[in-house]
Structures are given as C-alpha cells and as structure tokens.
C-alpha positions in Angstrom: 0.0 0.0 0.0 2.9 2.2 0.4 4.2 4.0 -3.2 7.7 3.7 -3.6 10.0 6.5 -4.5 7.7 9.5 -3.3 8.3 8.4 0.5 4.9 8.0 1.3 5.6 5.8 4.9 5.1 8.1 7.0 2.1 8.6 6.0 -0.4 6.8 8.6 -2.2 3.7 7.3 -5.8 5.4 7.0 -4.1 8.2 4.5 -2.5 5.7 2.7 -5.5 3.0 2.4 -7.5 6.7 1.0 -5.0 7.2 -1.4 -5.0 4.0 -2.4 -9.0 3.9 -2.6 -8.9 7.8 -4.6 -5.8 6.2 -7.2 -8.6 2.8 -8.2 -11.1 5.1 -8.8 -9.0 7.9 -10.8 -7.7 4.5 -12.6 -11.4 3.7 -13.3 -12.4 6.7 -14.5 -9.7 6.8 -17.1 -10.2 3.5 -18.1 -13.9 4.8 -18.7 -12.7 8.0 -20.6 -10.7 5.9 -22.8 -13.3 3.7 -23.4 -15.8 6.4 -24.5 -12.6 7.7 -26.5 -12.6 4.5 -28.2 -16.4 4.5 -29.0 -16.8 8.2 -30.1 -13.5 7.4 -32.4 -15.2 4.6 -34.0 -18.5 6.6 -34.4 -16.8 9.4 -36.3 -15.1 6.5 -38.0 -18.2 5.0 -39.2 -20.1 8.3 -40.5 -16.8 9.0 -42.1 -17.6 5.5 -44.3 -21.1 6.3 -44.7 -20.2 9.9 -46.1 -17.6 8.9 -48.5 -19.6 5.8 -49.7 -23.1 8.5 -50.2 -20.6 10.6 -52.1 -19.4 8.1 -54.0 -22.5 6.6 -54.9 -23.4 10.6 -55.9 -20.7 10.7 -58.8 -22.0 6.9 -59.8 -19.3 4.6 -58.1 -20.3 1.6 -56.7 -18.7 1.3 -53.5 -19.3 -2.3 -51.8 -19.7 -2.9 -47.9 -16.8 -5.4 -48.1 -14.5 -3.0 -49.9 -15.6 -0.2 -47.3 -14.8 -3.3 -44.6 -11.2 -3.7 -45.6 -10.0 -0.6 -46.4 -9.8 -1.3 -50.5 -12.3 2.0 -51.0 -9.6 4.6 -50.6 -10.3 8.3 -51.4 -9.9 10.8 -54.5 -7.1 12.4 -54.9 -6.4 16.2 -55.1 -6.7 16.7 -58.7 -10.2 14.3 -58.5 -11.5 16.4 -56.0 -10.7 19.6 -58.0 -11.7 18.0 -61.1 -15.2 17.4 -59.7 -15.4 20.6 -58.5 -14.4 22.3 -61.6 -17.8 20.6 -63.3 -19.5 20.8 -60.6 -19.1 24.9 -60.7 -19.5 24.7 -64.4 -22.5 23.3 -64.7 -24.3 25.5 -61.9 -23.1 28.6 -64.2 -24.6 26.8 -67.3 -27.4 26.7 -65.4 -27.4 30.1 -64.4 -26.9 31.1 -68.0 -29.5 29.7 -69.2 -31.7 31.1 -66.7 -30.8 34.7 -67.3 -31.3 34.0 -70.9 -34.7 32.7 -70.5 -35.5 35.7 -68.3 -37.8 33.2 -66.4 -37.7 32.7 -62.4 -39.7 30.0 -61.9 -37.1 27.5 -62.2 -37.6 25.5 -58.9 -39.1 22.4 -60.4 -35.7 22.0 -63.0 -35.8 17.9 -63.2 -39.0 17.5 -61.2 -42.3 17.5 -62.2 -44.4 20.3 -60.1 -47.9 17.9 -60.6 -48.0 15.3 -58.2 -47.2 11.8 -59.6 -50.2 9.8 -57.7 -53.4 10.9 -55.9 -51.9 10.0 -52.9 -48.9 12.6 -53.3 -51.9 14.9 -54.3 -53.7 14.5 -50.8 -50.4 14.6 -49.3 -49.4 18.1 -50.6 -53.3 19.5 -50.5 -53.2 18.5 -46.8 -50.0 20.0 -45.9 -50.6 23.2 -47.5 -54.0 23.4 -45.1 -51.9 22.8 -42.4 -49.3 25.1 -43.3 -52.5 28.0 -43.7 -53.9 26.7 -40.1 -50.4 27.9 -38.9 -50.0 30.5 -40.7 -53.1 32.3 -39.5 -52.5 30.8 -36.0 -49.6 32.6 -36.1 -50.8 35.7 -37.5 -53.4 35.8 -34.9 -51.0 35.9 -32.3 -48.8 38.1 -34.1 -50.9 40.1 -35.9 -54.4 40.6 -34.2 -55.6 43.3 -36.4 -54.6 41.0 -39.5 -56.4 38.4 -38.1 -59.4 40.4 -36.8 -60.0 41.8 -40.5 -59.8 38.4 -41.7 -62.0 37.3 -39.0 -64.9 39.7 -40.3 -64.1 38.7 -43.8 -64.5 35.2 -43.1 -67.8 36.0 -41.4 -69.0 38.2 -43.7 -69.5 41.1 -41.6 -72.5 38.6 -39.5 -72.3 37.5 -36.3 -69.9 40.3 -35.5 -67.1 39.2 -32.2 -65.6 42.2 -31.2 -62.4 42.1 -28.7 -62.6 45.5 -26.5 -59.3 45.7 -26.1 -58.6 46.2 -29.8 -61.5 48.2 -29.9 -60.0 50.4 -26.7 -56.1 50.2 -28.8 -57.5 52.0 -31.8 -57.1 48.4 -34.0 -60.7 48.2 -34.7 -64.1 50.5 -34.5 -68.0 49.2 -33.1 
C-alpha cells in the first residue's frame, strides 16, 4: 500500500488506504474516458464511411460494404476532387446562363415534375398546405391581431360580428 519513490511511509495507514482507494477510482475513471474515446472514435469512423460511400455513390461509383470493410475503397485524390469541383461549378453557371437568358424565375421544379405523380402525393401536398394555412393564420393571430381580426370579419362576412374590446380600446378596430 505504500508507493515507492515518493516516501509515502510516514504517512499513517488510513491516509494511505484513501490514497490508495482515490488512485482505483482515478484508474477507473480513465479507463472509462478511454473507453468512451474508443467509441466516439469509431462513431466518427463509421459516419466518415457512410459519407464517402453517399458521395461516392453521388458521382455513380459503386462502392461495396466489403470493400468499405477492408479498407480497398480509398479516397480521390487532389486533382479528382478539384476535377469534380471544376464541373460541378460549371455546370451551376450553365445553369445560371441559361436562366438569365430565358429571363424566367420559376425555375424551382428543373428535373421535377411540379404535378404530383399519384393521388396520394396529391392528398399529401393539399393537406400539408391546409396545415401550413392553419399555422400560418394561428400565427398571424397571435402576431398580428388586427390582420387576423380583418380576416375574421371577412371570413364571417360582416355577421355575427365578435368584437375584442381591447382592440377596440387600442385603436385596432371600430364598433
């Protein structure tokens, strides 16, 4: 129990059996750390893999699990990368080109169809956008109370007027 080289004998027995105690547990605790070390390491590891393989699989490799596994799926080099880059920057001012010559700004749906492809996808995207109103006006109303007063009365058509005093008292609305 006694470390040797630091003189720790005259220590009492009690002190010593503590330090003894306090050194196993600051050994398990960095046994612990490593451990985490190790995992996190092997995490970053693995989403490293997955990223490479999704960008390989982007410029149309085909990059197996086994080859991934062993190490065979090594990276681009320098002038790959810059290569890729280079076409990558070319085409986006090809496409910039063109849209400036076309004087045209609705080009969000370049390579996708804006119609739905099914009636399901129809629902889908009818029901969203109601949602997306519902919070919209929600949020208006809490933002916006004479916004969503006016539309209130619109709605309503003028009948069965509801009218809040307090935006009468503020000036937002009149009787």
């Amino acid at each position: 129990m006694t470390e040797t080289g630091f003189g720790m004998d005259f220590l009492p027995p009690s002190v010593q059996r503590r330090m003894a105690v306090e050194d196993a547990a600051e050994a398990k605790q960095a046994r612990q750390e490593k451990q985490e070390r190790e995992v996190r390491r092997e995490q970053l590891h693995d989403s490293a893999l997955q990223a490479y393989r999704a960008a390989a699989e982007a410029r149309g490799e085909v990059v197996s699990a086994v080859a991934l596994a062993t190490g065979q799926a090594g990276g681009r080099s320098l002038a790959d990368i810059f290569d890729s880059v280079i076409a990558a920057a070319d085409q986006e001012d090809a496409r910039q080109g063109a849209q400036e010559r076309s004087g045209r700004d609705d080009w969000g749906y370049v390579g996708r169809s804006a119609w739905p492809g099914s009636e399901y996808e129809l629902d889908r995207t009818i029901n969203r956008a109601q949602e997306l109103h519902r919070d919209l006006v929600a949020y208006r109303g809490r933002h916006d109370y004479p916004a969503a007063q006016d539309a209130a009365r619109a709605k309503a058509g003028g009948a069965n007027r509801v009218v809040n005093p307090l935006a009468v008292a503020r000036g937002w609305i009149s009787r």
